[in-house]
Residue, then its C-alpha position, 0 to 999 in steps of 0.5 A: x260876731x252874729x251867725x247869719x239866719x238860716x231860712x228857718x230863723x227867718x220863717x220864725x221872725x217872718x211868723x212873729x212879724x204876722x203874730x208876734x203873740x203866737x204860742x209855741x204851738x202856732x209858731x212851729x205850725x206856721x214854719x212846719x217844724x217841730x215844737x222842740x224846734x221852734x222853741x229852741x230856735x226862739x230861745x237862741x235868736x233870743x239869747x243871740x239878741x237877734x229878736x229884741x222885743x215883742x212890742x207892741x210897736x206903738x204908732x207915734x201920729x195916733x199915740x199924740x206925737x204929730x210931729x217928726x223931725x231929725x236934728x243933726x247935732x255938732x258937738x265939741x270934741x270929746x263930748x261924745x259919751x256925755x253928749x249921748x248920756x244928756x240927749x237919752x235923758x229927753x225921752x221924745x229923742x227916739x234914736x241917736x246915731x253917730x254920724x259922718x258927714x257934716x255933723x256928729x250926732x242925728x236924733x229922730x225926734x217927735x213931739x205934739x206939736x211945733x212948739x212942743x219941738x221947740x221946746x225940746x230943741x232948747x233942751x238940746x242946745x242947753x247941752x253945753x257940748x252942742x256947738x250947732x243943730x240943724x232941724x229938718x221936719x218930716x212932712x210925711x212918711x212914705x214908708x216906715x219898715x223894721x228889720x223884722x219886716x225886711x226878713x219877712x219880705x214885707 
């Protein structure tokens, strides 16, 4: 079980949210406290896995892919683990989540164009274990945030 943040942990992602490329140095500048601090603070939110990554966050409309949808997927019985190991190998599947609710699996998906979804959705019913998926298409985004940006108040 994970220890909640402490205002300084949260200074610290709040301060690499605005510069996730600050040196150790701008980091405990930014937070107020000592280089020691800041270093050893960042190393255990790093070793706790609280901080996965730097970066870059990559925006997927000017990387090419224009199209989002999320695909609801219902799978056969005891098929979750060789579902899931299926759908990571299409790598425009950007998350996979276990659901409750009317299927069993959402994928957020991108792709290039409509007809580029399309053909990554018959990747996805060509899984034996996929019984039925319901598409629905992203129009827009109206927000997008991260957990570092909650943290950060942002």
């Amino acid at each position: 079980m994970s220890r909640p943040l402490d205002p300084t942990d949260v200074a610290i992602i709040a301060a690499l949210r605005r510069d996730p490329r600050a040196s150790i140095a701008e980091l405990a500048r930014a937070v107020d406290i000592a280089r020691g601090t800041a270093y050893s603070r960042l190393d255990r939110l790093e070793r706790e896995g609280v901080i996965t990554g730097y970066g870059p966050d990559v925006d997927e409309v000017r990387a090419g892919y224009s199209v989002l949808a999320f695909t609801t997927l219902e799978i056969s019985q005891g098929s979750h683990d060789e579902t899931i190991g299926r759908l990571r190998r299409i790598g425009e599947i950007l998350e996979i989540h276990t659901v409750t609710g009317g299927g069993d699996l959402l994928c957020r998906v991108v792709a290039r164009s409509n007809d580029h979804l399309h053909e990554i959705l018959q990747q996805v019913v060509a899984i034996p274990s996929v019984t039925r998926t319901e598409t629905q298409l992203s129009l827009s985004s109206t927000r997008r945030r991260t957990a570092a940006d909650l943290l950060a108040g942002e």
